[in-house]
C-alpha positions in Angstrom: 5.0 -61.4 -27.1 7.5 -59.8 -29.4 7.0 -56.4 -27.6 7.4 -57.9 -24.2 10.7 -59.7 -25.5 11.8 -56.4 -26.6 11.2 -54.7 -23.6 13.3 -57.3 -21.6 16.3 -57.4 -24.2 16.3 -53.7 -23.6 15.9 -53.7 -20.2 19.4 -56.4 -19.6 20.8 -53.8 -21.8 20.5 -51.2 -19.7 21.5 -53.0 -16.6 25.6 -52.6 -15.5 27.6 -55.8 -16.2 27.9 -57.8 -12.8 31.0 -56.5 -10.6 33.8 -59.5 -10.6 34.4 -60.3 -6.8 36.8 -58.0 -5.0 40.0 -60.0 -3.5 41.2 -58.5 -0.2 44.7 -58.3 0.6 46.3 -57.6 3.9 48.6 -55.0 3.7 51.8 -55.0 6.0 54.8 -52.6 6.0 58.3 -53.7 6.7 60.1 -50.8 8.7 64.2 -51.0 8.1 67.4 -49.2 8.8 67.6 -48.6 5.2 64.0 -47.0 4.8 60.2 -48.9 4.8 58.2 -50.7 1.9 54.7 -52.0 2.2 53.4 -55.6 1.2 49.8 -56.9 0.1 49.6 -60.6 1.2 47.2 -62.6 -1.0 44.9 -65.0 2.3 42.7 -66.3 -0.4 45.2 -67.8 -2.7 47.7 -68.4 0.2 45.6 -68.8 3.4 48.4 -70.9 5.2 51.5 -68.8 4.3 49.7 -65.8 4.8 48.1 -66.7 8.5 51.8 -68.5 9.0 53.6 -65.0 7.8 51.0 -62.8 10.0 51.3 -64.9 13.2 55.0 -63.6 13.6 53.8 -59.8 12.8 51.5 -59.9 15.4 53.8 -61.7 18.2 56.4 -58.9 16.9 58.7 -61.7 16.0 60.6 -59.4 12.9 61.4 -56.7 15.9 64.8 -56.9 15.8 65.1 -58.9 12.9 67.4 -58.7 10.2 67.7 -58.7 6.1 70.4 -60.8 6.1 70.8 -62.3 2.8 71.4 -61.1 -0.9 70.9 -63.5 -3.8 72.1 -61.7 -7.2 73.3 -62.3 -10.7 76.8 -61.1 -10.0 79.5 -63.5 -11.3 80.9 -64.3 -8.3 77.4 -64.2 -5.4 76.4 -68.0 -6.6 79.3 -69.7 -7.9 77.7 -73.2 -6.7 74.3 -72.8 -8.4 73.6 -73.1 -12.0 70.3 -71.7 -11.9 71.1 -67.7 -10.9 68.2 -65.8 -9.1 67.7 -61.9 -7.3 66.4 -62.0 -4.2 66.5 -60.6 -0.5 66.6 -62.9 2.3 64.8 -61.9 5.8 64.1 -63.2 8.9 62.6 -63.2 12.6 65.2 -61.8 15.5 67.5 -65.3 16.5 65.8 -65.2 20.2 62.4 -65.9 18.6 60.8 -69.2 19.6 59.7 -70.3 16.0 56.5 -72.0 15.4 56.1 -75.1 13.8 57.0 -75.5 9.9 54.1 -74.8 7.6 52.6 -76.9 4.2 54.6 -75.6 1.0 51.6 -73.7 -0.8 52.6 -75.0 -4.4 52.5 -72.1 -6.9 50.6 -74.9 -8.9 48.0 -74.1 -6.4 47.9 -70.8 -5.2 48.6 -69.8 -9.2 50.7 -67.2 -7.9 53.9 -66.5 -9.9 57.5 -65.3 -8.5 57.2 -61.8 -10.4 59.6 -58.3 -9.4 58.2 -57.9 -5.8 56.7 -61.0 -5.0 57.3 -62.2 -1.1 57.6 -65.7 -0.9 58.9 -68.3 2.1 62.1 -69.4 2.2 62.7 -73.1 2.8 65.6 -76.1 3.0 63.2 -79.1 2.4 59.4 -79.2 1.9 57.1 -78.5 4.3 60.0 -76.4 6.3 58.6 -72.7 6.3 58.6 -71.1 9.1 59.9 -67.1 9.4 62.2 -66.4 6.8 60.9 -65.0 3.9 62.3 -64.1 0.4 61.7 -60.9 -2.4 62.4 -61.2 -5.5 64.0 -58.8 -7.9 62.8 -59.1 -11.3 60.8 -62.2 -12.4 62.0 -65.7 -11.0 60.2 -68.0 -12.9 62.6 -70.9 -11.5 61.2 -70.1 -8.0 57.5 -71.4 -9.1 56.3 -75.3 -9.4 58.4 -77.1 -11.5 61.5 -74.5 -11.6 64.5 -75.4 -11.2 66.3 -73.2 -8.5 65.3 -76.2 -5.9 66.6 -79.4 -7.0 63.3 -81.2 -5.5 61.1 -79.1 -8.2 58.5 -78.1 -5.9 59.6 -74.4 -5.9 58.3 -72.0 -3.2 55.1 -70.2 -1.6 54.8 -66.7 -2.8 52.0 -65.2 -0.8 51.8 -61.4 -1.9 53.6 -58.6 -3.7 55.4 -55.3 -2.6 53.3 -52.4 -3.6 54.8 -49.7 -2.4 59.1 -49.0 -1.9 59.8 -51.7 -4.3 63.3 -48.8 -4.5 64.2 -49.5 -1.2 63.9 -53.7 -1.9 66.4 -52.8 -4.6 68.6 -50.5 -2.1 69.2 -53.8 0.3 70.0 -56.3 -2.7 72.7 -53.8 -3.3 74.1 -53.4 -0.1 77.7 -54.8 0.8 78.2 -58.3 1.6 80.7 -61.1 1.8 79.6 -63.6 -0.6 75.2 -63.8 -0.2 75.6 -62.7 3.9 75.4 -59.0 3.9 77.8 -57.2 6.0 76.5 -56.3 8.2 73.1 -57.2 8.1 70.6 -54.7 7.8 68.1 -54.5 10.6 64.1 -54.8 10.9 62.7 -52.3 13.1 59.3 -54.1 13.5 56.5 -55.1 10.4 53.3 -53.8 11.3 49.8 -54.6 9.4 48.6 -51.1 8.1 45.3 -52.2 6.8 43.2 -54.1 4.4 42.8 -53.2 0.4 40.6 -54.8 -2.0 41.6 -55.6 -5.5 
């Protein structure tokens, strides 16, 4: 009995550790006039944002779009706000039919987190996604559930990271502008989904 209890304590020794599950991600790259960067969007923590974000790729809504929007700590970009963030603003081309406003995915849910790179969708009130979307520059803990960047508290729904030209992210947050609008804006050539990755 002791042998045999030997035998399988030596036995689930020898045996590799259980692989955790692999998350997939969907990875999309963003083509502009200022250079390209490519995105992984996170379905399984943010199924609705994610499917919401993908259903304008794929009807080539951000073909002729625009980055038209830059967020930064500069003393003089948010006079108005007492809570300062970094962040691009983006959006669909203005003769694109928008689809219905999505469910905010609270980052109390999704357990996502408004790091350097993180894409999230922008929003007035909740439940008012639609195609803008937001990247962050540096971590912007007030964008998450409970910050205070939105006065309502419910923050926003970060649905995947940049993982590749998080430089050229950096490039359009610089660019001129007058006030948060940049000047001009800078133009989205298309966003195309380049594959899936597992993580």
């Amino acid at each position: 009995m002791r042998r045999r209890l030997l035998a399988g304590l030596l036995l689930l020794a020898l045996c590799p550790a259980p692989v955790a599950a692999q998350r997939p991600s969907v990875l999309v790259r963003v083509w502009t006039d200022a250079g390209n960067f490519d995105v992984a969007l996170d379905p399984v923590s943010a199924p609705r944002t994610v499917a919401n974000f993908l259903w304008y790729v794929d009807q080539g809504a951000y073909a002729g779009g625009r980055v038209h929007r830059t967020v930064s700590s500069l003393p003089d970009n948010q006079v108005q706000s007492p809570v300062k963030i970094d962040v691009i603003q983006a959006g669909a081309r203005a003769d694109f039919l928008a689809a219905p406003s999505i469910p905010l995915e609270r980052t109390s849910v999704t357990r996502l987190r408004h790091e350097d790179g993180t894409i999230s969708m922008a929003r007035a009130g909740i439940d008012t996604g639609q195609s803008d979307f937001f990247i962050c520059i540096g971590a912007q803990p007030s964008l998450d559930f409970g910050g205070q960047r939105n006065p309502d508290g419910q923050g926003f729904a970060a649905f995947g990271k940049v993982v590749r030209g998080m430089e050229i992210v950096r490039k359009l947050h610089r660019a001129p502008a007058s006030g948060q609008t940049l000047t001009p804006p800078i133009r989205i050539l298309h966003i195309d989904r380049v594959g899936v990755r597992t993580r």
